[in-house]
HTML snippet that shows the backbone in 3Dmol.js (N, CA, C, O; Angstrom):
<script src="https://3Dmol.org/build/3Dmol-min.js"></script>
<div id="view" style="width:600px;height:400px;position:relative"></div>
<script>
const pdb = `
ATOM      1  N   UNK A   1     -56.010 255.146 102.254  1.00  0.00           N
ATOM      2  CA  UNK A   1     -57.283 254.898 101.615  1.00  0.00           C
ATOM      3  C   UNK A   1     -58.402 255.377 102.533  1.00  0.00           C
ATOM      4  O   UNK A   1     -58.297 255.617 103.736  1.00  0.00           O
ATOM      5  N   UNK A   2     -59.418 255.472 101.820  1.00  0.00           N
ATOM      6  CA  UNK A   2     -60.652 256.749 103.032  1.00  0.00           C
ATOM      7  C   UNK A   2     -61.505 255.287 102.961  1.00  0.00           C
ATOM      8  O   UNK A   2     -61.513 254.400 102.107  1.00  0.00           O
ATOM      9  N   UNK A   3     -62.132 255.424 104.095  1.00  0.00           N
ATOM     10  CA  UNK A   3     -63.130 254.160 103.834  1.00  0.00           C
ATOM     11  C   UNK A   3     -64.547 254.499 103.022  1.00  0.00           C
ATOM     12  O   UNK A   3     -65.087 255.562 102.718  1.00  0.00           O
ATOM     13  N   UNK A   4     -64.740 253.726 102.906  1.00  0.00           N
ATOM     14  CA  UNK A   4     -66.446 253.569 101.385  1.00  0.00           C
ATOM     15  C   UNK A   4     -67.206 252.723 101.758  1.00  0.00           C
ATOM     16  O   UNK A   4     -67.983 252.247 100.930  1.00  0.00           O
ATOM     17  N   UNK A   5     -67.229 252.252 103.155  1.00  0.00           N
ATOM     18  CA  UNK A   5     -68.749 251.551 103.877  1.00  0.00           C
ATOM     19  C   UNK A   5     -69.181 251.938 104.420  1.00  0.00           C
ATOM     20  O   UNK A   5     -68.651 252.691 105.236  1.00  0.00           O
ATOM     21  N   UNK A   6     -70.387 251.729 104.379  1.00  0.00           N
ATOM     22  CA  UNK A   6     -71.439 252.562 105.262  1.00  0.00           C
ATOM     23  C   UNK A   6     -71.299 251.449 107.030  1.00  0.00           C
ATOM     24  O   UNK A   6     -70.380 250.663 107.264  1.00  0.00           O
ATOM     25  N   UNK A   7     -72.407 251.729 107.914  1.00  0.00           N
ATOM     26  CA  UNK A   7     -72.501 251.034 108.608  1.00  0.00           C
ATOM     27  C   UNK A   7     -72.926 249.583 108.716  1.00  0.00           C
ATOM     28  O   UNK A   7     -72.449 248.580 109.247  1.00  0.00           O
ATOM     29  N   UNK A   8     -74.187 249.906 107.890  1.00  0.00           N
ATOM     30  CA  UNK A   8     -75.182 248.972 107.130  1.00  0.00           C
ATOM     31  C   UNK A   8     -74.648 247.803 106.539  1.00  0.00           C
ATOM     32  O   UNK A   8     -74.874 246.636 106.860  1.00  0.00           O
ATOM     33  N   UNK A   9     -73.837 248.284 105.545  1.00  0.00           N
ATOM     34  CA  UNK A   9     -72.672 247.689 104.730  1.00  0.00           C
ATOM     35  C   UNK A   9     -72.200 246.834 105.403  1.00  0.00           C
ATOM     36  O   UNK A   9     -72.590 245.671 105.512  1.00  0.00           O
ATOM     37  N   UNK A  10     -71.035 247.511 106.074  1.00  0.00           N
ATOM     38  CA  UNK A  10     -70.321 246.559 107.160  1.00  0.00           C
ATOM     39  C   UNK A  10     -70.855 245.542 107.737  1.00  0.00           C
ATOM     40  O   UNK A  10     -70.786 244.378 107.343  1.00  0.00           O
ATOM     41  N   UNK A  11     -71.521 246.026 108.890  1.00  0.00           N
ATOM     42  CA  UNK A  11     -72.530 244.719 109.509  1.00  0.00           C
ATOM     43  C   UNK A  11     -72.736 243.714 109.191  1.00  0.00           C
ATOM     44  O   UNK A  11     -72.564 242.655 109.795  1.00  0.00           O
ATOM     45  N   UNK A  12     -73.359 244.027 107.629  1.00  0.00           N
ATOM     46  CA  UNK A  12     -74.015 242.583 106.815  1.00  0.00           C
ATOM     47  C   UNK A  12     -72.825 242.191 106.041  1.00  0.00           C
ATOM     48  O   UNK A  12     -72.754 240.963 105.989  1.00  0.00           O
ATOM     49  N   UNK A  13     -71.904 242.757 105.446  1.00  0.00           N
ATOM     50  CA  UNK A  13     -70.374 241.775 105.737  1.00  0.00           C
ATOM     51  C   UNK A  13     -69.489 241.314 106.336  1.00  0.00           C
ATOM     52  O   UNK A  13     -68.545 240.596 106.007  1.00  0.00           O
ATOM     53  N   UNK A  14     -69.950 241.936 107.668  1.00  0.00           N
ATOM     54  CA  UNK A  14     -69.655 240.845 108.963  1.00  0.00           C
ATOM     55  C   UNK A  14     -69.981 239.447 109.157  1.00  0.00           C
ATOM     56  O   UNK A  14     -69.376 238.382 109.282  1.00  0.00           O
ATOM     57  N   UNK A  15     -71.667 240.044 109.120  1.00  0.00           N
ATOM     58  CA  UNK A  15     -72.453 238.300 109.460  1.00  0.00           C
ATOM     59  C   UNK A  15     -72.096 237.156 108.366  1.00  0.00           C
ATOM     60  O   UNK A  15     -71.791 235.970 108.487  1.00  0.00           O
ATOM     61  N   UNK A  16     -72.300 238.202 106.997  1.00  0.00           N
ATOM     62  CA  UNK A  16     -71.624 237.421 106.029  1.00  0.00           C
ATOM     63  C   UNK A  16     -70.706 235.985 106.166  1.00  0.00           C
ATOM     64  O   UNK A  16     -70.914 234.774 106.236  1.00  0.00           O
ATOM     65  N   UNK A  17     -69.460 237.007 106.158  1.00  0.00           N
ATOM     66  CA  UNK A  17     -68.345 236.353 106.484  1.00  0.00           C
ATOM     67  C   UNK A  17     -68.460 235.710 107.389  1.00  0.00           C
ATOM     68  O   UNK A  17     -68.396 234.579 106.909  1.00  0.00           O
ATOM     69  N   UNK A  18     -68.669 235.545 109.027  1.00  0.00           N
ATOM     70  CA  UNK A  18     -68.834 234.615 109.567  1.00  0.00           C
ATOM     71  C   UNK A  18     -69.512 233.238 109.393  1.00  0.00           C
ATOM     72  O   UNK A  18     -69.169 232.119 109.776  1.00  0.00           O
ATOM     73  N   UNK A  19     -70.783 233.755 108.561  1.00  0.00           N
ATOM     74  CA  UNK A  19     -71.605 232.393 107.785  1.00  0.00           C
ATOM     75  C   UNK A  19     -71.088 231.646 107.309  1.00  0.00           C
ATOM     76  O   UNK A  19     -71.495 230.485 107.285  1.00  0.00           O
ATOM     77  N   UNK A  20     -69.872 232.087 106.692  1.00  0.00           N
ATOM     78  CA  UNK A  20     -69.552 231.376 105.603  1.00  0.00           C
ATOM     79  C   UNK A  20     -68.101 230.897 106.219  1.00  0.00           C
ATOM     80  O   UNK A  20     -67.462 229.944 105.773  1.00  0.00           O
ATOM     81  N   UNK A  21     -67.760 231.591 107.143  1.00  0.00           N
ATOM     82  CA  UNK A  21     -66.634 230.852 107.643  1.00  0.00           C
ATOM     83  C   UNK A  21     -67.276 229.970 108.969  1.00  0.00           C
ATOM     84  O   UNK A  21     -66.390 229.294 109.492  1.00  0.00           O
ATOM     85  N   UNK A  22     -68.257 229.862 109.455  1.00  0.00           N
ATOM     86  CA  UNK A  22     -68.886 228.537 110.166  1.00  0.00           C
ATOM     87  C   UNK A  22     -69.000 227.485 109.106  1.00  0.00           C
ATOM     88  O   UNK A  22     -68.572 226.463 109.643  1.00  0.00           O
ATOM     89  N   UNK A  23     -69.363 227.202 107.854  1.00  0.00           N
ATOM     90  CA  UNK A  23     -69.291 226.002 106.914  1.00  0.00           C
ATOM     91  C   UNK A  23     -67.970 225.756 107.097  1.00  0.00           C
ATOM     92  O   UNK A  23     -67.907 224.568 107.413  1.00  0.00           O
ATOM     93  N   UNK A  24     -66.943 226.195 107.075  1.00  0.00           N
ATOM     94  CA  UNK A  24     -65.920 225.328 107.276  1.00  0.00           C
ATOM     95  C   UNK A  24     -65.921 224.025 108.385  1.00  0.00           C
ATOM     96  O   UNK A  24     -65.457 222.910 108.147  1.00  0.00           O
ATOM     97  N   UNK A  25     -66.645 224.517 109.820  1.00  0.00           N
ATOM     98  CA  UNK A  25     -67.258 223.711 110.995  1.00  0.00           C
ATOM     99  C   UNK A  25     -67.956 223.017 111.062  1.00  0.00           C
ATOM    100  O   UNK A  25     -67.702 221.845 111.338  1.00  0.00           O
ATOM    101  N   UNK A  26     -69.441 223.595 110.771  1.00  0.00           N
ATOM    102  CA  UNK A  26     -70.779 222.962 110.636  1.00  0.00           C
ATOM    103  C   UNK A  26     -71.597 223.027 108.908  1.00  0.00           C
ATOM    104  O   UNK A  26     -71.729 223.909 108.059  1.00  0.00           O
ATOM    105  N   UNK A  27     -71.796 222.314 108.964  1.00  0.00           N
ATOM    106  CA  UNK A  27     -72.598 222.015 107.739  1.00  0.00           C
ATOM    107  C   UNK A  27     -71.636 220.878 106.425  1.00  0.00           C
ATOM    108  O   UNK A  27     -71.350 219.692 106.594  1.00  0.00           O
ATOM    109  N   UNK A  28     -71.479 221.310 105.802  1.00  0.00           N
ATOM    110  CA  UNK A  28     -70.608 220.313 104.596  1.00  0.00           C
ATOM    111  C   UNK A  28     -69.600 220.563 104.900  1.00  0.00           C
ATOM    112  O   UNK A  28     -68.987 219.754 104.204  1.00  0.00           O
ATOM    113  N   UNK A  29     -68.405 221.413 105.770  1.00  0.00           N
ATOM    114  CA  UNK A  29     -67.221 221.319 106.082  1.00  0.00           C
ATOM    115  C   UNK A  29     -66.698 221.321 104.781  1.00  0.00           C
ATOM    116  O   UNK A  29     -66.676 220.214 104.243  1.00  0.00           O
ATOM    117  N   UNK A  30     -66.248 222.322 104.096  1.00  0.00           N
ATOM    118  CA  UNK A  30     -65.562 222.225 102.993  1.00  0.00           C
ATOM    119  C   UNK A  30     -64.680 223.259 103.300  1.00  0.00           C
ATOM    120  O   UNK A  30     -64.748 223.804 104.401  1.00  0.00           O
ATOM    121  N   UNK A  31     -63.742 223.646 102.345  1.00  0.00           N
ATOM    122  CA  UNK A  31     -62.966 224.901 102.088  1.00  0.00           C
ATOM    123  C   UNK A  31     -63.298 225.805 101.424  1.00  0.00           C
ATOM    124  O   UNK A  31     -62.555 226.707 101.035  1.00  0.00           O
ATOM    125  N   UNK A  32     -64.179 225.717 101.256  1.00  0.00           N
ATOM    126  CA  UNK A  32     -64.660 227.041 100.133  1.00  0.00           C
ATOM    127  C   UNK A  32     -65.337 228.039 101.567  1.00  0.00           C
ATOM    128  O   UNK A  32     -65.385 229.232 101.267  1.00  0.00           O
ATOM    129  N   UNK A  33     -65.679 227.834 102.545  1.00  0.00           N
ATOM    130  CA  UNK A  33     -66.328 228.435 103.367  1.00  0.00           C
ATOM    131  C   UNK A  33     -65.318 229.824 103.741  1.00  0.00           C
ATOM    132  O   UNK A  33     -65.719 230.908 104.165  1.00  0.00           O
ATOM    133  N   UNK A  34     -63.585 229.338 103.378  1.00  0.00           N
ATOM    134  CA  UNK A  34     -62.857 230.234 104.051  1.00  0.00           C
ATOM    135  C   UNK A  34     -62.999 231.859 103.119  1.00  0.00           C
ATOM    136  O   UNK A  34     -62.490 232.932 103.443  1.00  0.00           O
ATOM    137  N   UNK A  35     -63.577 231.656 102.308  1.00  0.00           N
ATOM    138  CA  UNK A  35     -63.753 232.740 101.139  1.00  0.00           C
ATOM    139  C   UNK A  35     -64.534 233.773 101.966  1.00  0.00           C
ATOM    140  O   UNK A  35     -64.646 234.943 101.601  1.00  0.00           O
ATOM    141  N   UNK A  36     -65.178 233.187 103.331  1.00  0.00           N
ATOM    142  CA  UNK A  36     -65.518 234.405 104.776  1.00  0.00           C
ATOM    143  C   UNK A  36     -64.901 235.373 104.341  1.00  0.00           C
ATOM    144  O   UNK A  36     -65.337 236.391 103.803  1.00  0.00           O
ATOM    145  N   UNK A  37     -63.530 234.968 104.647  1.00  0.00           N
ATOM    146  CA  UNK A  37     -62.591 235.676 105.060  1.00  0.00           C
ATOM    147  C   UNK A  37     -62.564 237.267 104.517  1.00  0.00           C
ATOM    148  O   UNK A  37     -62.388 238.278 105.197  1.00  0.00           O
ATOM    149  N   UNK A  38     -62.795 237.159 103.084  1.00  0.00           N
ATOM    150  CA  UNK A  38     -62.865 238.486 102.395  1.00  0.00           C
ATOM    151  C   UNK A  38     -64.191 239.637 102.665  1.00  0.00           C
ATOM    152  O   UNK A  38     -63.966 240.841 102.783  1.00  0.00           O
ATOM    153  N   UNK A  39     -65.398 239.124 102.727  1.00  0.00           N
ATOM    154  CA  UNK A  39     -66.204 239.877 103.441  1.00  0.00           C
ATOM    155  C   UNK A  39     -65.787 240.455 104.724  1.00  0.00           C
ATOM    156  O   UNK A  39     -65.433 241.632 104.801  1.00  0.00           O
ATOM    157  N   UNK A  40     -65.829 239.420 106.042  1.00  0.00           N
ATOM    158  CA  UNK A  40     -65.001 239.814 106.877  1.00  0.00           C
ATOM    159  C   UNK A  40     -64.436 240.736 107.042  1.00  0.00           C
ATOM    160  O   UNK A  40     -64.899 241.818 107.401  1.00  0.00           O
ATOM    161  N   UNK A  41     -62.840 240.351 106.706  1.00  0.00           N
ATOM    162  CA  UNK A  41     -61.832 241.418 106.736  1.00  0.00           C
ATOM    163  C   UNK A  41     -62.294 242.870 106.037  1.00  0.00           C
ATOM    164  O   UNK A  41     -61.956 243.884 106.647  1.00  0.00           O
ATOM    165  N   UNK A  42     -63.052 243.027 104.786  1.00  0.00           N
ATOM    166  CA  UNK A  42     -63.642 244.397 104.269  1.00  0.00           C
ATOM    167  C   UNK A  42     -65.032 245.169 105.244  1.00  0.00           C
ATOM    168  O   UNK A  42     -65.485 246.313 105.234  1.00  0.00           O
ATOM    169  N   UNK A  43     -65.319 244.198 105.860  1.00  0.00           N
ATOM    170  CA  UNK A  43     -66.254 244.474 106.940  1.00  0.00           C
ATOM    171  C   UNK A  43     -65.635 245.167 107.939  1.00  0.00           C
ATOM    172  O   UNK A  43     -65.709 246.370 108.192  1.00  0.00           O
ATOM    173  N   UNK A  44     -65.065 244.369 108.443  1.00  0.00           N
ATOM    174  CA  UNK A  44     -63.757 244.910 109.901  1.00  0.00           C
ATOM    175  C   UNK A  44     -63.087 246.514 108.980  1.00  0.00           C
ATOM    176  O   UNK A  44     -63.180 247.624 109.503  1.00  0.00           O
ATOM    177  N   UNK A  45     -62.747 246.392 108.237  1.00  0.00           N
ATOM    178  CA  UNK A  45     -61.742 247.304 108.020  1.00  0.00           C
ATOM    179  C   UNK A  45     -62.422 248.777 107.359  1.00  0.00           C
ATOM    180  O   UNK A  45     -62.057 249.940 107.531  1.00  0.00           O
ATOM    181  N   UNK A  46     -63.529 248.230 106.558  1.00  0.00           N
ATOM    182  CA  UNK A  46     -64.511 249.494 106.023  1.00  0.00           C
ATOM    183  C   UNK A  46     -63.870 250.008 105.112  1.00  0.00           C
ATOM    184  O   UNK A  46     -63.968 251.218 104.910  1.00  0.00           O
ATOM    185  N   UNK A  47     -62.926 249.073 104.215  1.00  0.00           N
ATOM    186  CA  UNK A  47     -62.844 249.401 103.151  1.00  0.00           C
ATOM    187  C   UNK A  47     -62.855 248.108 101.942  1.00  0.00           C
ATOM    188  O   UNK A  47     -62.278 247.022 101.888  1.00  0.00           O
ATOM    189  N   UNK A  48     -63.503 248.593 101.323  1.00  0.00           N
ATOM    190  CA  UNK A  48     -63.445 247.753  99.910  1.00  0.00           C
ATOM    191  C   UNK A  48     -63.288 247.984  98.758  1.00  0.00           C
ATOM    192  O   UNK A  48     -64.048 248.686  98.092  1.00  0.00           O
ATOM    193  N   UNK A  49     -62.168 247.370  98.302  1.00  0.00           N
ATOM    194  CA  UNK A  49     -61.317 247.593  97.055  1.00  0.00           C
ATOM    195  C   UNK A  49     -61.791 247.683  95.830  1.00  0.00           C
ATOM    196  O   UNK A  49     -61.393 248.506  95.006  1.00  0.00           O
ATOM    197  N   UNK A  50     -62.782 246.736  95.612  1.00  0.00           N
ATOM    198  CA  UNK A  50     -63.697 246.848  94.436  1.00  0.00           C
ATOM    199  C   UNK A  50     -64.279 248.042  94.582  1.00  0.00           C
ATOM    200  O   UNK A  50     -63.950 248.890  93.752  1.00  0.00           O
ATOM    201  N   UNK A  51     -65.177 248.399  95.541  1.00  0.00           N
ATOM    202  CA  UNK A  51     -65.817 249.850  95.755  1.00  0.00           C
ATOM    203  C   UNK A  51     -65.116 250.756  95.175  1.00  0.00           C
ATOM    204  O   UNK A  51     -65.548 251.590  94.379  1.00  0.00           O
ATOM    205  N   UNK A  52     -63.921 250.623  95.573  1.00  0.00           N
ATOM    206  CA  UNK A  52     -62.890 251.748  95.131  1.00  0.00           C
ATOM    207  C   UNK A  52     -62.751 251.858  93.639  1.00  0.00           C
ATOM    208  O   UNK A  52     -62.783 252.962  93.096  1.00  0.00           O
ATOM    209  N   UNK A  53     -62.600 250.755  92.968  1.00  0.00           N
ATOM    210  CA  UNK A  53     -62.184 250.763  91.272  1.00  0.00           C
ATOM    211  C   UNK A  53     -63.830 251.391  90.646  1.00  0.00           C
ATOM    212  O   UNK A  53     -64.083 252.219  89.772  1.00  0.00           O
ATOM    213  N   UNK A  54     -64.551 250.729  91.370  1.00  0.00           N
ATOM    214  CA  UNK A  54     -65.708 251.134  90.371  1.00  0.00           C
ATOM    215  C   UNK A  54     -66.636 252.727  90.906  1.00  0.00           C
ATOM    216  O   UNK A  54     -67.716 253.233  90.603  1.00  0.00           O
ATOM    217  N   UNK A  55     -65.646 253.038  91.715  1.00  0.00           N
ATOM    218  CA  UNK A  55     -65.625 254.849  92.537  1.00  0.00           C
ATOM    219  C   UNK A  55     -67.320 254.198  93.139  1.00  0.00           C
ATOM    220  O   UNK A  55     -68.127 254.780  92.415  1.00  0.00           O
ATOM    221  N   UNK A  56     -67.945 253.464  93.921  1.00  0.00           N
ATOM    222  CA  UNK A  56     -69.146 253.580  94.671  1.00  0.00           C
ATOM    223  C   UNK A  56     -68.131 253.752  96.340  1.00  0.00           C
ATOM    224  O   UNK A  56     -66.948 253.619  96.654  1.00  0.00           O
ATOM    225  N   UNK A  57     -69.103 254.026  96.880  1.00  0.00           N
ATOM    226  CA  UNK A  57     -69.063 254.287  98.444  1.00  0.00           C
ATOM    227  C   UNK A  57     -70.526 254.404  98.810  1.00  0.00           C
ATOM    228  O   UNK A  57     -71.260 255.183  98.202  1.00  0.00           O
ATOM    229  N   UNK A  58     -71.128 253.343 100.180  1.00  0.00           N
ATOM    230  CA  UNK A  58     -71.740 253.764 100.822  1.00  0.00           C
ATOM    231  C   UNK A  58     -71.714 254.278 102.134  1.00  0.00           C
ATOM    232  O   UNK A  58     -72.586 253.964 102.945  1.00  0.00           O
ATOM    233  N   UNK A  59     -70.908 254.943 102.377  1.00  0.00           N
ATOM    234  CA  UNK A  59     -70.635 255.667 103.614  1.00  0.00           C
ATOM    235  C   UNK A  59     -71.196 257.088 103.848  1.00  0.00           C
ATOM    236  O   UNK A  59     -70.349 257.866 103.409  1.00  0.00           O
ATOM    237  N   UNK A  60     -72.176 257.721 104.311  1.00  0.00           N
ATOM    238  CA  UNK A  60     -72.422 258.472 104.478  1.00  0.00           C
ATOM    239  C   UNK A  60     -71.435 259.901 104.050  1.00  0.00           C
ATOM    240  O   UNK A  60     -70.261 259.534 104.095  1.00  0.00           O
ATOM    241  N   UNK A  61     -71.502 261.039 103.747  1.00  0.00           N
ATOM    242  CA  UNK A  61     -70.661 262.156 103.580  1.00  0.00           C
ATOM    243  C   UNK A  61     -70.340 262.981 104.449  1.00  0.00           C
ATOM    244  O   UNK A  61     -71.310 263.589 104.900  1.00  0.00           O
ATOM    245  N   UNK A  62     -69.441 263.235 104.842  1.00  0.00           N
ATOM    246  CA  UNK A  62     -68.767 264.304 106.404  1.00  0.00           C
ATOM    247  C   UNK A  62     -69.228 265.556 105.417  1.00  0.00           C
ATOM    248  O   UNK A  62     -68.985 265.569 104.210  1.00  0.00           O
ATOM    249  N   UNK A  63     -69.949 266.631 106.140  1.00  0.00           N
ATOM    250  CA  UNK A  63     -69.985 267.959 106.139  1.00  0.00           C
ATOM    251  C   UNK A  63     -68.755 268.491 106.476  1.00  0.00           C
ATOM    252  O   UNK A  63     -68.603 269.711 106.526  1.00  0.00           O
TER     253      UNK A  63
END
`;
const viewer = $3Dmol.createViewer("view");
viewer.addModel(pdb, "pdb");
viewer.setStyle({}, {cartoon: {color: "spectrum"}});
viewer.zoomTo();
viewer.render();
</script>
């Protein structure tokens, strides 16, 4: 799979995911916080699956 995030992208589904996986810790401590996880991991990895079905990419274009 080619990746379809930009930098931008990523980043802010980094912080994302971490936000939301600190509620598991601090704040109402629930389980729904672990739903991080999916930003996250598409953050880390620079690819996202949905992106893919609905053909967007923000990743810049290689010449």
């Amino acid at each position: 799979m080619t990746k379809n995030e930009g930098t931008i992208d990523r980043v802010l589904r980094v912080i994302v995911g971490l936000v939301l996986l600190s509620l598991v810790f601090i704040g109402p401590q629930t389980m729904w916080g672990l739903i991080g996880i999916v930003p996250l991991a598409t953050g880390v990895i620079g690819i996202c699956p949905l992106y893919s079905i609905l053909g967007i990419s923000t990743c810049p274009m290689k010449s």
